[in-house]
LUMKOLVEX-75609 format. One line per 3 residues: number of its first residue (from 1); their letters; for each residue x, y, z of N, C-alpha, C. Coordinates in nm, 3 decimals, padded with zeros to 5 digits. Atoms other than C-alpha are relative to their C-alpha. Layout:
// residues N
NUM	a	X,Y,Z,X,Y,Z,X,Y,Z  ...
END
This chain:
// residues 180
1	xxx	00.122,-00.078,00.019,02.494,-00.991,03.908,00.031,00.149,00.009  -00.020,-00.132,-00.062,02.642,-00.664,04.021,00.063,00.074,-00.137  -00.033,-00.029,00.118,02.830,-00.632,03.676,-00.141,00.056,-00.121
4	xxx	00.120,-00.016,00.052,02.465,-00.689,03.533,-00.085,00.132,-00.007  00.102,-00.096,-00.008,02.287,-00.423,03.685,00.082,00.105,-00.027  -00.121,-00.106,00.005,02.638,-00.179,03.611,-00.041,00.021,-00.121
7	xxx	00.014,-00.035,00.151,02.578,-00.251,03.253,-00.104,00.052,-00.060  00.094,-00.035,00.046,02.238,-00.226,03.255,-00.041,00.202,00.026  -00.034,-00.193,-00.016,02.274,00.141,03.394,00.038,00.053,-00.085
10	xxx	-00.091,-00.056,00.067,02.500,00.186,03.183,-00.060,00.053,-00.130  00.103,00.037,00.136,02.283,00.112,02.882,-00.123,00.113,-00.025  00.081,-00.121,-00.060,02.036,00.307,03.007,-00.002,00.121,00.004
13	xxx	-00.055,-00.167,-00.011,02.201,00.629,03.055,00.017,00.032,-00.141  -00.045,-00.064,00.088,02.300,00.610,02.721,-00.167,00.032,-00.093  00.134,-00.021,00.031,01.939,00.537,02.584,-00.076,00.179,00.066
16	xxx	00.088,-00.131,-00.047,01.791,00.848,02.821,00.091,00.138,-00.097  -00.090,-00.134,00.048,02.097,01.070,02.681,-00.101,00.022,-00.105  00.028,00.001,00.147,01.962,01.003,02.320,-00.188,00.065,00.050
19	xxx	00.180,-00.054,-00.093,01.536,01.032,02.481,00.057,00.142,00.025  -00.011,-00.191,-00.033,01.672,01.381,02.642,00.037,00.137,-00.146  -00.069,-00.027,00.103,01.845,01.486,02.341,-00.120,00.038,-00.115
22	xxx	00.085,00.001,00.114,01.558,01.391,02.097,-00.156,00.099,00.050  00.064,-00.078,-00.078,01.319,01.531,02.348,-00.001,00.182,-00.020  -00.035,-00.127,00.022,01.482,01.899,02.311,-00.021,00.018,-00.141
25	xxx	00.017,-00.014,00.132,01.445,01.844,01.942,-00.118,00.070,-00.019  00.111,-00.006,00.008,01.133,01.778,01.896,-00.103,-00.014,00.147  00.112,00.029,-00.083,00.936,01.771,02.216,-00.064,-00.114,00.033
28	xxx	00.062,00.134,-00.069,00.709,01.500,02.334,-00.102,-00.017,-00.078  00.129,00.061,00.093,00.557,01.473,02.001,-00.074,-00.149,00.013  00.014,00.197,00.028,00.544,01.089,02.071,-00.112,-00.011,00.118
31	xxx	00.132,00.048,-00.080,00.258,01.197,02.317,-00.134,-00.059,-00.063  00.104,00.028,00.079,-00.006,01.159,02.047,-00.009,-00.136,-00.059  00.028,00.091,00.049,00.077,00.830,01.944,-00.095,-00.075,00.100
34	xxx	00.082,00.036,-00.059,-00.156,00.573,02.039,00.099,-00.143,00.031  -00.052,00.091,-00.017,-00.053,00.245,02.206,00.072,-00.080,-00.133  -00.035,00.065,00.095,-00.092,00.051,01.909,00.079,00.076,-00.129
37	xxx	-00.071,-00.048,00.089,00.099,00.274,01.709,00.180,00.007,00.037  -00.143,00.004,-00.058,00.402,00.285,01.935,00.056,-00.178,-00.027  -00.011,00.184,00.074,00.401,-00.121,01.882,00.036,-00.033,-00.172
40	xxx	-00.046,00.027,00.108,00.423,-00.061,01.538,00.115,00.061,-00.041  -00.116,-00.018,-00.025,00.693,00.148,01.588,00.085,-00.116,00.003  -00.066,00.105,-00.079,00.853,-00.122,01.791,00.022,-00.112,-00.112
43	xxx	-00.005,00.098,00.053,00.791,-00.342,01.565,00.094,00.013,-00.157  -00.075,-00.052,00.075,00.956,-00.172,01.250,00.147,-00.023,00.028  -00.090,-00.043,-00.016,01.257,-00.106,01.435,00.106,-00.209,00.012
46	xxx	-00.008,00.158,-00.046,01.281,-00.498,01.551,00.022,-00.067,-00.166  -00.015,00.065,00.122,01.217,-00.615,01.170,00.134,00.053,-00.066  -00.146,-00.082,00.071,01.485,-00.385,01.046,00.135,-00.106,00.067
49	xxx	-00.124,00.060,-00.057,01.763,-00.544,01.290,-00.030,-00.160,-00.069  00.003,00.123,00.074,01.632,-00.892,01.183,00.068,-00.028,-00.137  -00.040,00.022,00.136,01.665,-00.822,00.839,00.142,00.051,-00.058
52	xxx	-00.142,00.002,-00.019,02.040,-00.687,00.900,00.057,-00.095,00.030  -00.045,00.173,-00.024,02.089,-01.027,01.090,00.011,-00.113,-00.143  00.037,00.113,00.148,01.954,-01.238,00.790,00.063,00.059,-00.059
55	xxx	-00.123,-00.039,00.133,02.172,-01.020,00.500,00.081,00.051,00.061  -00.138,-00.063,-00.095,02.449,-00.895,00.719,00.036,00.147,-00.120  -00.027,-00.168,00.044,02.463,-00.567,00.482,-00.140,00.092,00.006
58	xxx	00.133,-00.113,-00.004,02.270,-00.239,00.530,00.005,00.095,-00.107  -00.005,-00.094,00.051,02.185,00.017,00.310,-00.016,00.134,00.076  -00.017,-00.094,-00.063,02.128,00.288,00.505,00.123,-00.018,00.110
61	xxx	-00.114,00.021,-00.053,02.447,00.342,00.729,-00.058,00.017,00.137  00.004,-00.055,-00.152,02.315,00.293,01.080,-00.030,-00.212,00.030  00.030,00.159,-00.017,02.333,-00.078,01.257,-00.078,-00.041,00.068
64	xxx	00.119,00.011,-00.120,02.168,-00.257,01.495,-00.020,00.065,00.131  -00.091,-00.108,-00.110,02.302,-00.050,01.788,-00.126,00.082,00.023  00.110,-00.144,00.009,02.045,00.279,01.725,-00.124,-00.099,-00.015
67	xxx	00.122,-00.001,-00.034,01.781,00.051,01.677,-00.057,-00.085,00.099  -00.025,00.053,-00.146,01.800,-00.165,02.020,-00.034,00.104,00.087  00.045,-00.068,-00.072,01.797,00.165,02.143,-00.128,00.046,-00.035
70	xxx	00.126,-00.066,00.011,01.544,00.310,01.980,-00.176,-00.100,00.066  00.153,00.086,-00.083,01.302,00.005,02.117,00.022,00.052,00.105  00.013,-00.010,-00.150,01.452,00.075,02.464,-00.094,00.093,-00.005
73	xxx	00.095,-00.127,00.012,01.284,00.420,02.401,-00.137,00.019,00.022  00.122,00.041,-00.032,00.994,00.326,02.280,-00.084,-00.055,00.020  00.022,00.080,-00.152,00.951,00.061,02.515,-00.072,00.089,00.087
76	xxx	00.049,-00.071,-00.082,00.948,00.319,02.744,-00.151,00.120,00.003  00.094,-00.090,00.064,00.730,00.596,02.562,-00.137,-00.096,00.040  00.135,00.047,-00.037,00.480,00.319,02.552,-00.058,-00.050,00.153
79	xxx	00.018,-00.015,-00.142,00.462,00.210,02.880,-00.055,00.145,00.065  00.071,-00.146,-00.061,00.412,00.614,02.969,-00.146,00.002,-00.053  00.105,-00.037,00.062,00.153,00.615,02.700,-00.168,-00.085,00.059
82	xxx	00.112,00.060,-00.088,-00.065,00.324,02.895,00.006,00.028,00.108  00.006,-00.005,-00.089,-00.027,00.458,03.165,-00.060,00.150,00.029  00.047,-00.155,-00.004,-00.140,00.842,03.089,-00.111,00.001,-00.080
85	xxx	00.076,00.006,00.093,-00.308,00.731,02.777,00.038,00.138,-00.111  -00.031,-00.065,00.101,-00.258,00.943,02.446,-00.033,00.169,-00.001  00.003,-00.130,00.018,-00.276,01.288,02.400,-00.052,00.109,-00.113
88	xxx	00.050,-00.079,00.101,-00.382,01.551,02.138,00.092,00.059,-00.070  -00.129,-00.073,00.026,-00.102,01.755,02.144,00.105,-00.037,00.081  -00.181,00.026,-00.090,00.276,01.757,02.288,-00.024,00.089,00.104
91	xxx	-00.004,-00.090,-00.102,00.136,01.824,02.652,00.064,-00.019,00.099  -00.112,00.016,-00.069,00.444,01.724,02.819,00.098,00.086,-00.037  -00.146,-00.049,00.032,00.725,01.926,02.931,00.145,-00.072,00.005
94	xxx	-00.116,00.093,-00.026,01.065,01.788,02.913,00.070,-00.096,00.110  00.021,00.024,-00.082,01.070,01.752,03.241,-00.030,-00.092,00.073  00.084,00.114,-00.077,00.819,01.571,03.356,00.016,-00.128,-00.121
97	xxx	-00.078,00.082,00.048,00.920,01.336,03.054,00.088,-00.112,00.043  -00.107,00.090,-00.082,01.238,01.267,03.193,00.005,-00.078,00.106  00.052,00.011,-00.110,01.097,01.238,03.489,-00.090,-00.200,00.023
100	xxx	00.060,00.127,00.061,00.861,00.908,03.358,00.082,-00.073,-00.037  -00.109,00.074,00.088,01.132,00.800,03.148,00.065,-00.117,00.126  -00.104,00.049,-00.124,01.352,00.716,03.513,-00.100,-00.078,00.037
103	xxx	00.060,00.129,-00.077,01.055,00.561,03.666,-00.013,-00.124,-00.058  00.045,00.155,00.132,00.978,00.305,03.359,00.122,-00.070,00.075  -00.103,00.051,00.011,01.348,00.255,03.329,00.007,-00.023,00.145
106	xxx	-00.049,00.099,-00.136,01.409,00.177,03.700,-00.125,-00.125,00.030  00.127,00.137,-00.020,01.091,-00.059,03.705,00.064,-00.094,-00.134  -00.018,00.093,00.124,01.221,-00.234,03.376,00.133,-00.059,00.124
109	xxx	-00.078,00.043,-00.074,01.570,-00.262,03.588,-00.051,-00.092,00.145  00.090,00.090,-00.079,01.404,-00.431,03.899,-00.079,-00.100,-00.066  -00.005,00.130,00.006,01.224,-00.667,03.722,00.081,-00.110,-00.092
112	xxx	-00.127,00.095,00.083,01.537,-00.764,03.513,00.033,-00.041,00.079  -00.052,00.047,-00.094,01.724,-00.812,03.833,-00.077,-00.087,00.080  00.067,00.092,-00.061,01.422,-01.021,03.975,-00.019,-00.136,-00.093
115	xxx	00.015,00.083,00.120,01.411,-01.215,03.665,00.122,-00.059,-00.022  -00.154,00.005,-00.036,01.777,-01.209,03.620,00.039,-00.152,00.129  -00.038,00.099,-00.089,01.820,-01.393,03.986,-00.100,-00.133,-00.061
118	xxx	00.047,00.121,00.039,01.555,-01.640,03.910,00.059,-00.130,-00.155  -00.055,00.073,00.082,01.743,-01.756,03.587,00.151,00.001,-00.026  -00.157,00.037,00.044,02.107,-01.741,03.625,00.065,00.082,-00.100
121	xxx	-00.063,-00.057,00.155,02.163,-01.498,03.363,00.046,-00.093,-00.118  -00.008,00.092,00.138,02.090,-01.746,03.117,00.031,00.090,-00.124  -00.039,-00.022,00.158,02.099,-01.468,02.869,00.081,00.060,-00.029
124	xxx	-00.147,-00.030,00.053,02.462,-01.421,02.875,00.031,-00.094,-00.111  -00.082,00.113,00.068,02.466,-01.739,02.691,-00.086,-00.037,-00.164  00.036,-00.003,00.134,02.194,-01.677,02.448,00.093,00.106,-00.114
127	xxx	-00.012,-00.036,00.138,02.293,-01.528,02.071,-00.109,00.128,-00.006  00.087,-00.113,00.018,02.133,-01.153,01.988,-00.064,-00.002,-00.069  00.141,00.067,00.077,01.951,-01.261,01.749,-00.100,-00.069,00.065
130	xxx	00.123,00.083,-00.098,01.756,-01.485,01.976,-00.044,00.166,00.076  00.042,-00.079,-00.065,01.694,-01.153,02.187,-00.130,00.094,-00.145  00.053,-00.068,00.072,01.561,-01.018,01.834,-00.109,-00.043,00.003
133	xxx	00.108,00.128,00.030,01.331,-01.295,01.785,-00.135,-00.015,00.108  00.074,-00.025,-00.127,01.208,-01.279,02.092,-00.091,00.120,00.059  00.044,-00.129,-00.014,01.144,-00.895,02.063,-00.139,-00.015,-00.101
136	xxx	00.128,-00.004,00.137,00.929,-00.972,01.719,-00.097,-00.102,00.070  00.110,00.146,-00.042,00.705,-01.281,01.913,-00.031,00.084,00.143  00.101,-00.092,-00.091,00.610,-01.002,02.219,-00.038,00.082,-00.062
139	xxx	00.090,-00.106,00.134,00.535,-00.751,01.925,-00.122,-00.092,-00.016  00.145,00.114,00.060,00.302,-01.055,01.775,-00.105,00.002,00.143  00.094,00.020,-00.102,00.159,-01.131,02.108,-00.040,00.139,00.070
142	xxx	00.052,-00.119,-00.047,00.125,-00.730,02.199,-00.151,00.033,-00.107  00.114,00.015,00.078,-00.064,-00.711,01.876,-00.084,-00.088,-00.002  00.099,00.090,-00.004,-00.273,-00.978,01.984,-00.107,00.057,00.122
145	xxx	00.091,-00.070,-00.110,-00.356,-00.841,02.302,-00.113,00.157,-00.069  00.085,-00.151,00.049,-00.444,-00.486,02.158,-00.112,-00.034,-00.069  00.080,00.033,00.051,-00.656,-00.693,01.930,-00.149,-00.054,00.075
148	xxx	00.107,00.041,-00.105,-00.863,-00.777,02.248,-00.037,00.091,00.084  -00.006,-00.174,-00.117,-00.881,-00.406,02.370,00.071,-00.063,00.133  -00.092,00.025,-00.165,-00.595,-00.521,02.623,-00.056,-00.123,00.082
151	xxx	00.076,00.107,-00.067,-00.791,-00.806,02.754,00.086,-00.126,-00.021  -00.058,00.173,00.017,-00.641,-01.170,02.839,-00.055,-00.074,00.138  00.060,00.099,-00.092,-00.768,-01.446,02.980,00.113,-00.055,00.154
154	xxx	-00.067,00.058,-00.113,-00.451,-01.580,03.166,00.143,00.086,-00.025  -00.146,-00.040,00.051,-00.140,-01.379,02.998,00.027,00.117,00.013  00.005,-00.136,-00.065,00.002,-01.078,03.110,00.017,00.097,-00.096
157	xxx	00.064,-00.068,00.065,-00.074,-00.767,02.974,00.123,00.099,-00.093  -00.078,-00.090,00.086,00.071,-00.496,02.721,00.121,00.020,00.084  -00.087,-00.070,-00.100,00.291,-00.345,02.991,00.129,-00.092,-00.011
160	xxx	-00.076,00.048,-00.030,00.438,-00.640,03.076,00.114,-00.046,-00.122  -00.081,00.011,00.166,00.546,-00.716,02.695,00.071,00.127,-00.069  -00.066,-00.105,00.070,00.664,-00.358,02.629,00.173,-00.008,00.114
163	xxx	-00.095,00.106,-00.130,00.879,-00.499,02.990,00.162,-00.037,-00.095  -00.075,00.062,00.094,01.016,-00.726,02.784,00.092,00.004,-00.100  -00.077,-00.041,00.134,01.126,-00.588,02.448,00.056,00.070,00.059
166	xxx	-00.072,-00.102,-00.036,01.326,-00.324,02.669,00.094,-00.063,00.030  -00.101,00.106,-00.073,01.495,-00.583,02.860,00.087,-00.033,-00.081  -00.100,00.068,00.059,01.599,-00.798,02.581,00.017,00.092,-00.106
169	xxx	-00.084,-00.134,00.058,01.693,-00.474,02.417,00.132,00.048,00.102  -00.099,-00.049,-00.142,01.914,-00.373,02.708,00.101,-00.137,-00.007  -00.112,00.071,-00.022,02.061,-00.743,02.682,00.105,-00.029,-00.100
172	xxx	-00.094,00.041,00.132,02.150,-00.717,02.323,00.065,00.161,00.016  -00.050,-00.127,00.032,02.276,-00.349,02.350,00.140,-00.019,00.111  -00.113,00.021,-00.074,02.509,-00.507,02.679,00.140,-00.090,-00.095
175	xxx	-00.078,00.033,00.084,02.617,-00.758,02.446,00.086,00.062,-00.113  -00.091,-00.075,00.094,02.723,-00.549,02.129,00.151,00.088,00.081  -00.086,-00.121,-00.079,02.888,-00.259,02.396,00.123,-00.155,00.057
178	xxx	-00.094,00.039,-00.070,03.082,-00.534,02.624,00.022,-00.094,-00.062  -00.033,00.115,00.024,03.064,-00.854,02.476,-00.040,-00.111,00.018  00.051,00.104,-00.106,03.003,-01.199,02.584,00.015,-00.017,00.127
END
């Protein structure tokens, strides 16, 4: 497990580099999106890697790699965004950004590692594709929720599904980097 949470750091750091990086670019334009727009984000980025899986050639020269991260991202983004709610303008400074960014990402880490112990790191043994698959069927079920203004009867909520797609982003981004 201790390897686990090394890599997942690891993963991590490199994701925030790229967030800090893109951040100085452009700012915290990505305050204005709205939940359900960051999902469709998410969800773009998820179909794209699929559809690299299924034809194993790309036309544009970038692989699955950048866009694993780019869910971790905005994974995270969204998570900030339910949790501040949307914005007008880019009224975040970099700062306090980064700042959000660490708390998500160490709450995503904790409940990997609680999740993690409870299953054995079963998903050393799944296939990244299954992690894809898995990313596009909490998209479906995020867009289901949103379709209920966030409401569920017994199933847990946006948060916990943006959770998710980070995770098994983080497990396919350990895989590509280290391996099986």
């Amino acid at each position: 497990m201790k390897d686990t949470k090394q890599q997942f750091e690891h993963v991590i750091a490199v994701c925030r580099d790229l967030f800090a990086k893109k951040l100085h670019d452009y700012g915290a334009a990505w305050r204005i999106m709205r939940p359900s727009s960051v999902t469709d984000q998410i969800f773009i980025k998820a179909n794209r890697i699929r559809s690299i899986e299924i034809k194993g050639v790309t036309m544009v020269d970038e692989g699955i790699r950048p866009e694993f991260m780019a869910i971790v991202n905005y994974g995270i983004i969204g998570l900030i965004q339910l949790e501040l709610g949307y914005a007008e303008t880019d009224d975040m400074t970099e700062e306090r950004a980064l700042e959000l960014y660490d708390r998500h990402a160490k709450q995503a880490l904790e409940l990997m590692l609680a999740k993690n112990h409870d299953y054995d790191e079963a998903w050393r043994s799944m296939r990244v594709s299954s992690y894809t698959d898995l990313i596009l069927m909490k998209i479906y079920r995020t867009k289901q929720i949103e379709g209920h203004d966030g409401a569920t009867w017994v199933s847990e909520g946006i948060d916990a599904n943006y959770m998710d797609m980070i995770n098994y982003s983080v497990f396919g981004l350990i895989k590509l980097e280290f391996g099986e």
